[in-house]
C-alpha positions as CSV (number, residue, x, y, z in Angstrom):
1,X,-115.1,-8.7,200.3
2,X,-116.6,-11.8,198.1
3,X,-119.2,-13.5,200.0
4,X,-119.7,-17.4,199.6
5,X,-122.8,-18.6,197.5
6,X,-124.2,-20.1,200.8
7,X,-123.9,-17.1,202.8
8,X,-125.6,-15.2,200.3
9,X,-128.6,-17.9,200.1
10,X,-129.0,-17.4,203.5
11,X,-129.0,-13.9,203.6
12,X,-131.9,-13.8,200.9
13,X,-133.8,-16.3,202.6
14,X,-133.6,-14.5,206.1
15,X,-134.8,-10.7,204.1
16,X,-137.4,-12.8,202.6
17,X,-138.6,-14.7,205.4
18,X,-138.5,-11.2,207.1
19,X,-140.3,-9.6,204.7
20,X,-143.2,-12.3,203.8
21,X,-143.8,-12.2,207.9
22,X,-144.6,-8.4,208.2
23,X,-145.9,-8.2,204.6
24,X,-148.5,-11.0,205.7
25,X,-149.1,-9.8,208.9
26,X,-149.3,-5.7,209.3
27,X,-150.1,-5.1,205.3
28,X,-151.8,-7.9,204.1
29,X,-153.6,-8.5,207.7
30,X,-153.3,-12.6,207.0
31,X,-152.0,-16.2,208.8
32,X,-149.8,-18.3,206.3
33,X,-150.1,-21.5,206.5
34,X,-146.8,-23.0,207.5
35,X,-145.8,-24.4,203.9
36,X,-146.0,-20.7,203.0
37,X,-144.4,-18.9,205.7
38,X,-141.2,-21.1,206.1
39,X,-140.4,-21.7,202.8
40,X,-137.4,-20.2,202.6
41,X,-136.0,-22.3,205.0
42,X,-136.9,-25.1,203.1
43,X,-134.8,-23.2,199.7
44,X,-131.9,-23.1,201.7
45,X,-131.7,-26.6,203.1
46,X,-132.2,-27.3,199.3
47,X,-129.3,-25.5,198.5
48,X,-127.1,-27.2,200.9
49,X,-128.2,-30.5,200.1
50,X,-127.5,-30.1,196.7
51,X,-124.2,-31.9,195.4
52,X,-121.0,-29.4,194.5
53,X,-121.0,-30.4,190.7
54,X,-124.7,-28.9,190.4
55,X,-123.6,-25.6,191.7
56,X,-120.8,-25.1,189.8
57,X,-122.8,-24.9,186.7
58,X,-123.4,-21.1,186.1
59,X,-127.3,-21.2,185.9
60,X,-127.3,-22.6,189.3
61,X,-125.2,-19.8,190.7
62,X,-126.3,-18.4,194.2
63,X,-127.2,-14.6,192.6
64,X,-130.1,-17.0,190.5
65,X,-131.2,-19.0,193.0
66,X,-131.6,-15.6,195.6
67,X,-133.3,-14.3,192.5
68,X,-135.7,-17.4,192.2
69,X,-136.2,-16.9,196.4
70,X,-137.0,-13.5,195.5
71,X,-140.0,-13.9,192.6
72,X,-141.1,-16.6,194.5
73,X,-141.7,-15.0,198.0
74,X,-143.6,-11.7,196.0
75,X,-145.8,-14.3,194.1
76,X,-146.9,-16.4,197.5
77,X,-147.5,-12.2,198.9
78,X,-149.7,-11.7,195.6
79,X,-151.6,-15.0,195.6
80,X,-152.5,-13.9,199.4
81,X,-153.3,-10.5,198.5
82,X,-155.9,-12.0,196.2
């Protein structure tokens, strides 16, 4: 089964959400602020806003953008754990 590149933004983006929440909260014992905590949201609307022709490009796939999603949502977790 070959999943769309938006579906698998959004999948990312619901894991990391996910896992940023009960990081911050049970491990890292922590409030985000809300530019922090909802980010991901934010990367997806970004995704879908963009226009077709910059997607199509293969840097911009959806495998590099979840892997962007990804580094980014560990580095907020270690700039908290600091």
């Amino acid at each position: 089964m070959k999943l769309n590149g938006q579906v698998i933004v959004a999948i990312v983006a619901a894991a990391c959400l996910m896992a940023e929440t009960i990081i911050a909260k049970n491990v890292l014992n922590v409030q985000l602020d809300f530019a922090s905590q909802y980010w991901p949201t934010w990367f997806v609307i970004l995704y879908l806003i963009l226009p077709n022709e910059t997607k199509k490009s293969k840097c911009s796939s959806a495998w590099l953008w979840s892997l962007v999603m990804i580094a980014v949502t560990a580095a907020i977790l270690l700039v908290y754990a600091l």
